[in-house]
N, CA, C and O of each residue as an XYZ file, in Angstrom:
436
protein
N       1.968     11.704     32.598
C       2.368     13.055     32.883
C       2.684     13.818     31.594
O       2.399     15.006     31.444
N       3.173     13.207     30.852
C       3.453     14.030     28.948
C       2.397     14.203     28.702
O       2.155     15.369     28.391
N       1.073     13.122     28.686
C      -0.033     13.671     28.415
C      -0.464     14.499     28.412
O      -1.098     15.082     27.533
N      -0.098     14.870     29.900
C      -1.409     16.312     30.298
C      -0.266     17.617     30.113
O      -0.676     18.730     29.783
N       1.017     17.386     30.330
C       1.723     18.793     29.381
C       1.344     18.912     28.400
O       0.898     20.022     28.112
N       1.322     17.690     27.243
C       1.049     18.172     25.606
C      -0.299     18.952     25.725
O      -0.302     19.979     25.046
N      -1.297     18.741     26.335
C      -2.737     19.124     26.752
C      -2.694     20.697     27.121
O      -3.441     21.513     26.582
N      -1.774     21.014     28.063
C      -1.883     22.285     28.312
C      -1.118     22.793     27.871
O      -1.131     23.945     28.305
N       0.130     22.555     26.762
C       0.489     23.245     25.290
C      -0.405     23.261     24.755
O      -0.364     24.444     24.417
N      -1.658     22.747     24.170
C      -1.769     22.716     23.484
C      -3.164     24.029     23.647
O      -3.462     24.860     22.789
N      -3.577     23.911     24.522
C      -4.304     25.127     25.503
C      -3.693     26.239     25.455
O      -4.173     27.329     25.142
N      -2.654     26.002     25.755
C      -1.895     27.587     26.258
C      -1.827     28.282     24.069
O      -2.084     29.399     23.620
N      -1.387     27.010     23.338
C      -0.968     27.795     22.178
C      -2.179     28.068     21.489
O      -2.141     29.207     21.025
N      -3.499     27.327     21.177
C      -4.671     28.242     20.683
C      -4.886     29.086     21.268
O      -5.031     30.174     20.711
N      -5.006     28.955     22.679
C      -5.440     30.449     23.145
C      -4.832     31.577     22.666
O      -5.477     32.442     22.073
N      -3.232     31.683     22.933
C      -2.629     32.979     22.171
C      -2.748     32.804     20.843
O      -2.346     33.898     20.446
N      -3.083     32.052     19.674
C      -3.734     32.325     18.633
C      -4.897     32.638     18.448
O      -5.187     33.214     17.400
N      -6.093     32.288     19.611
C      -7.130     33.076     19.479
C      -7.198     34.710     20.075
O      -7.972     35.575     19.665
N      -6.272     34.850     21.040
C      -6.187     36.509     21.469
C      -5.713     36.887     20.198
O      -6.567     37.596     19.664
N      -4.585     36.702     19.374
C      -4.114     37.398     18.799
C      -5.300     37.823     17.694
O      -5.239     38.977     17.270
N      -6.243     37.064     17.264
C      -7.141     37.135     16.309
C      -8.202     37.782     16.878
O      -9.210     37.960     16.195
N      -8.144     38.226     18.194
C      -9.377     38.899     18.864
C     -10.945     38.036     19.270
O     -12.124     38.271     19.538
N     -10.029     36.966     19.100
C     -10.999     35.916     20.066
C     -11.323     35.553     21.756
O     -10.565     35.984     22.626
N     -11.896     35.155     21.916
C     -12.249     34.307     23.455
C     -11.408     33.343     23.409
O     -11.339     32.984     22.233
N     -10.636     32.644     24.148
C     -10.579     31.691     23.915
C     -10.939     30.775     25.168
O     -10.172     29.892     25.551
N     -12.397     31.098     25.898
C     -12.804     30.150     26.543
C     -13.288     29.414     26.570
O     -13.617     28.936     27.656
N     -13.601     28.916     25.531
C     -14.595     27.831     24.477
C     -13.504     26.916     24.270
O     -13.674     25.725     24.533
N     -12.006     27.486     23.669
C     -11.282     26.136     23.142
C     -11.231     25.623     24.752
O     -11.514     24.445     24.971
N     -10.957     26.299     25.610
C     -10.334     26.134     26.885
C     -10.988     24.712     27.597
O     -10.495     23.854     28.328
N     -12.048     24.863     27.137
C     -12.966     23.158     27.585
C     -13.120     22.701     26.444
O     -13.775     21.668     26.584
N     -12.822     22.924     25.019
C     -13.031     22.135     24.108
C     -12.177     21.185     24.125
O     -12.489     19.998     24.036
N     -11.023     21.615     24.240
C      -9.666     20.721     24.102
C      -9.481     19.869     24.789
O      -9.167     18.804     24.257
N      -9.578     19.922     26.163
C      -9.777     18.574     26.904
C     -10.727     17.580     26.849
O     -10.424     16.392     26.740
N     -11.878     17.996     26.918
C     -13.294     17.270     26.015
C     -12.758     16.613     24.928
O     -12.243     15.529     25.200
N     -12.739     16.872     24.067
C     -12.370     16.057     22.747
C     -10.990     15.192     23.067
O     -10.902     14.059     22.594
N     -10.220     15.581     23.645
C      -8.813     15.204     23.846
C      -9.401     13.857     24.833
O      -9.099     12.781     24.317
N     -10.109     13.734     26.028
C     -10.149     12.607     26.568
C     -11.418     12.041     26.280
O     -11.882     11.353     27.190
N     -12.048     12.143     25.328
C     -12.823     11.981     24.658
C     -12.317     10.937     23.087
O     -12.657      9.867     22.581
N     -11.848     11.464     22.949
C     -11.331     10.676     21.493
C     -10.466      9.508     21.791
O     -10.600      8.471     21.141
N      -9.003      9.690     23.367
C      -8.471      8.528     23.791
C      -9.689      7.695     24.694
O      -9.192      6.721     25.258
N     -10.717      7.803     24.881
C     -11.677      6.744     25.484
C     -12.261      6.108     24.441
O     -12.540      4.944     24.730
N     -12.465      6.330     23.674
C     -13.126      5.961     22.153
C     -12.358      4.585     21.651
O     -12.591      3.376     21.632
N     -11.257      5.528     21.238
C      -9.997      4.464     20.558
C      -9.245      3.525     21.451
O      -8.652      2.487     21.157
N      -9.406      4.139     22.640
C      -8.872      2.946     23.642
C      -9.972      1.531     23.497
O      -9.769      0.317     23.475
N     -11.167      2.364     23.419
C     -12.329      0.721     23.674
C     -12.341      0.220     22.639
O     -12.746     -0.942     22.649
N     -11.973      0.736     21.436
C     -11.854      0.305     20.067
C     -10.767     -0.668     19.647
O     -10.928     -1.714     19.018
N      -9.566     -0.119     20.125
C      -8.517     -0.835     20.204
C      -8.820     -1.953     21.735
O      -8.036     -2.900     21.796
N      -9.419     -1.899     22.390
C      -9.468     -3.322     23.799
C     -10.423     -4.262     22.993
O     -10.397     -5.477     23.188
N     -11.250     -3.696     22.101
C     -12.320     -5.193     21.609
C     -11.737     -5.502     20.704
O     -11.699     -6.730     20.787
N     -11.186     -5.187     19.775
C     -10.524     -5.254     18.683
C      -9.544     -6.367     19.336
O      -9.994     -7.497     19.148
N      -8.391     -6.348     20.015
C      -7.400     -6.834     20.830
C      -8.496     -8.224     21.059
O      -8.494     -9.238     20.361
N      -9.321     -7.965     22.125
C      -9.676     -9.449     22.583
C     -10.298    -10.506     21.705
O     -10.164    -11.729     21.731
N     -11.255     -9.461     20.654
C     -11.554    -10.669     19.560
C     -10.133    -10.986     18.659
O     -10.234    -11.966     17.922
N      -9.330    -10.546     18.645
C      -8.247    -11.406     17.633
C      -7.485    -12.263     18.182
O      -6.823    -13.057     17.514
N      -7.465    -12.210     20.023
C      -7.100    -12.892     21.036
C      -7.817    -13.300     21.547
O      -8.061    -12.789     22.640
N      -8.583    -14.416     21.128
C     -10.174    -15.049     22.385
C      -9.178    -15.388     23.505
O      -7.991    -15.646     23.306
N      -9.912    -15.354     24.963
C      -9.583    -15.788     25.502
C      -8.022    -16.327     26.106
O      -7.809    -17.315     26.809
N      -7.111    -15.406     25.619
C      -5.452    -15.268     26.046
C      -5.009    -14.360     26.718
O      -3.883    -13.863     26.689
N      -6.270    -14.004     27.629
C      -5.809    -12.942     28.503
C      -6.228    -11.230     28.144
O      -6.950    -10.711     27.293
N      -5.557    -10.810     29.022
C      -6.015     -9.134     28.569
C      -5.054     -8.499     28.022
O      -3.943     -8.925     28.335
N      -5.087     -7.281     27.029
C      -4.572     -7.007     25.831
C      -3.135     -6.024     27.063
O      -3.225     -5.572     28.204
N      -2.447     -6.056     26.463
C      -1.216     -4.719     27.246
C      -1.555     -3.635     27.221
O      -2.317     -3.094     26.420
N      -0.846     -3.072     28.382
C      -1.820     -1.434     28.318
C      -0.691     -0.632     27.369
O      -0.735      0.594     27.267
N       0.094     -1.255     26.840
C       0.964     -0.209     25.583
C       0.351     -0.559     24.855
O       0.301      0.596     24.434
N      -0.338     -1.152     24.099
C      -0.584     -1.409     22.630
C      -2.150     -0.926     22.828
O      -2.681     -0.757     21.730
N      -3.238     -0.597     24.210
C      -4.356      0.188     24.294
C      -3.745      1.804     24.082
O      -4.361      2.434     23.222
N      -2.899      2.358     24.589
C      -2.803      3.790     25.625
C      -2.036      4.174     24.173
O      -2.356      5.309     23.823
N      -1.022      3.457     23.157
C      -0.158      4.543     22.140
C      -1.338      4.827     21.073
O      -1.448      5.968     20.623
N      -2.056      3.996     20.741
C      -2.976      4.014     19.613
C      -3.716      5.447     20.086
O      -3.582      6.568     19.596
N      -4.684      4.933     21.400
C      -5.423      6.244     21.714
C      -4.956      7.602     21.679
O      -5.521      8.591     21.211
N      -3.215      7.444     22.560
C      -3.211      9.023     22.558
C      -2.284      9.604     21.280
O      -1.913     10.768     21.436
N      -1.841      8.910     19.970
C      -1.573      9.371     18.742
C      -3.254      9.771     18.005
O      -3.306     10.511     17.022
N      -4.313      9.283     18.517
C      -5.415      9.602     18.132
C      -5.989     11.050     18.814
O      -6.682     11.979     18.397
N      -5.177     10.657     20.356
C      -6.105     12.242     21.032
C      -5.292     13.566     20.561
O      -5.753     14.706     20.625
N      -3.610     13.117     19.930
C      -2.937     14.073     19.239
C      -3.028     14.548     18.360
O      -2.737     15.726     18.156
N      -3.574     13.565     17.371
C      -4.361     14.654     16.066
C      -5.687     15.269     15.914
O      -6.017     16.072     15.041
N      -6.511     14.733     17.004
C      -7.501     15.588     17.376
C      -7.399     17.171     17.900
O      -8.140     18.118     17.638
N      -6.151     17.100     18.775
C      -5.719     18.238     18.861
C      -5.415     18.853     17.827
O      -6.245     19.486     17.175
N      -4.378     18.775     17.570
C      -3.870     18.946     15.869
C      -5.177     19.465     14.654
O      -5.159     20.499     13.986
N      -5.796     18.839     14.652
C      -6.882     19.291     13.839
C      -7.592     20.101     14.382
O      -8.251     20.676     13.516
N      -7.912     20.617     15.790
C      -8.534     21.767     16.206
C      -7.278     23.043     16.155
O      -7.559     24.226     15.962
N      -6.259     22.670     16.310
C      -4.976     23.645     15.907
C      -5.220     24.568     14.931
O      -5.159     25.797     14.925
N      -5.587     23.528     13.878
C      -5.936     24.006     11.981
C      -7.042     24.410     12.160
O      -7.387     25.191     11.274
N      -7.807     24.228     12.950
C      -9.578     25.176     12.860
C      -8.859     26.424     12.975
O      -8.538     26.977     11.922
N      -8.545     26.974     14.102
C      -8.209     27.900     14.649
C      -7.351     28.583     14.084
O      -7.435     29.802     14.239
N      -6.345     28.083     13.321
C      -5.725     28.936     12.247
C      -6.708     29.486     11.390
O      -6.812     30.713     11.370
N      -7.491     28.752     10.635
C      -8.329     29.036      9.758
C      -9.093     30.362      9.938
O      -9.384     31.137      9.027
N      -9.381     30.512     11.268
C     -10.362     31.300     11.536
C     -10.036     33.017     11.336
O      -9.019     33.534     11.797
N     -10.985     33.706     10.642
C     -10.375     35.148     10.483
C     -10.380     35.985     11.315
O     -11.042     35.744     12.325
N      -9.571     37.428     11.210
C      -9.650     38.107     12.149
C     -11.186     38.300     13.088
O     -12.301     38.097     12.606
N     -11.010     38.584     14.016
C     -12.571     39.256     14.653
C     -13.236     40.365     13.932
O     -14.405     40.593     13.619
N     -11.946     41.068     13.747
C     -12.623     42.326     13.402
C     -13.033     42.248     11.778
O     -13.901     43.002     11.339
N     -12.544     41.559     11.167
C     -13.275     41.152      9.577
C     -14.273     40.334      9.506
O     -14.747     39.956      8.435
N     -14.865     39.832     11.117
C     -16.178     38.717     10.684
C     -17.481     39.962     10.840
O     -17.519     40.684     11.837
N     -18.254     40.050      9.989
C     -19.393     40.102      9.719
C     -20.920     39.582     10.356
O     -20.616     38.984     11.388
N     -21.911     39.556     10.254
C     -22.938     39.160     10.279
C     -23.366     38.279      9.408
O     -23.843     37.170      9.647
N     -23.206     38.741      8.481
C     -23.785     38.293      7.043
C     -22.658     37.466      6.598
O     -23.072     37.104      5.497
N     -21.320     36.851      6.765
C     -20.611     36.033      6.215
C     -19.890     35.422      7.592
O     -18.752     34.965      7.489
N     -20.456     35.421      8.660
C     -19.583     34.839      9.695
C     -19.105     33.317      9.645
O     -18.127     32.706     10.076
N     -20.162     33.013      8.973
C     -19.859     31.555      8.289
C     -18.540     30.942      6.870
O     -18.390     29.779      6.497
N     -17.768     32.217      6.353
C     -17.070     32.105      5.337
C     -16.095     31.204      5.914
O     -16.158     30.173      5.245
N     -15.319     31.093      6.726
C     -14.276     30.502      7.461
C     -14.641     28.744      7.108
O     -13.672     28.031      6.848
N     -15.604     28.313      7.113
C     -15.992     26.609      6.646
C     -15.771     26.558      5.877
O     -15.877     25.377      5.548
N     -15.293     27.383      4.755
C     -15.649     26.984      3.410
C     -14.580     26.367      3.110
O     -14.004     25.947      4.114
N     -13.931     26.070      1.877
C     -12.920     25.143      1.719
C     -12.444     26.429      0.389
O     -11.323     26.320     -0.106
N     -13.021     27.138      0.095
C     -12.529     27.630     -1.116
C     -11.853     28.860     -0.280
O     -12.337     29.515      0.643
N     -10.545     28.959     -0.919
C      -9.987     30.506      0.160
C     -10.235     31.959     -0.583
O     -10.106     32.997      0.066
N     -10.632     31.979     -2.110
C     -10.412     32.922     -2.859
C     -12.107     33.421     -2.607
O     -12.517     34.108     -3.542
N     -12.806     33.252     -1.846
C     -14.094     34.109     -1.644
C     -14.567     34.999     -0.898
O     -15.703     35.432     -1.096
């Protein structure tokens, strides 16, 4: 159940950072869950094979030591789409011709 609150904080707060910037934000609106249960299915299977080969055969791994790994993983996934979205410039200063400046890593251009 924390899960899916942090999930729709985390929804609710890009979005009002993308209105405020004069964005859509119906794109993060399915991005975030996508990636979010997306990244804990990943690291969960990562962390269950991982678990059974260092444990042959002693049974099946605990579901705490599958479920904290994954969702500190599906949290900075969030987290790092947080920082996209900061990054991103006003609407009304993107261009045609430089809509792409926002990737860049250099800020002084």
């Amino acid at each position: 159940m924390i899960e899916l609150l942090l999930l729709i904080h985390f929804c609710m707060k890009i979005g009002r950072k993308l209105k405020q910037k004069g964005y859509s934000p119906l794109k993060y609106y399915f991005l975030i869950p996508i990636v979010w249960f997306s990244v804990q299915f990943v690291v969960g299977s990562i962390v269950t094979i991982a678990y059974m080969m260092i444990n042959q055969d002693q049974g099946e791994p605990n579901l705490i030591l599958v479920y904290i790994p994954a969702l500190a993983c599906a949290f900075g996934a969030a987290v790092l789409l947080s920082k996209k979205v900061d990054r991103l410039p006003e609407a009304s200063e993107v261009r045609e011709g430089n809509a792409t400046i926002w990737l860049s890593d250099d800020e002084n251009e």
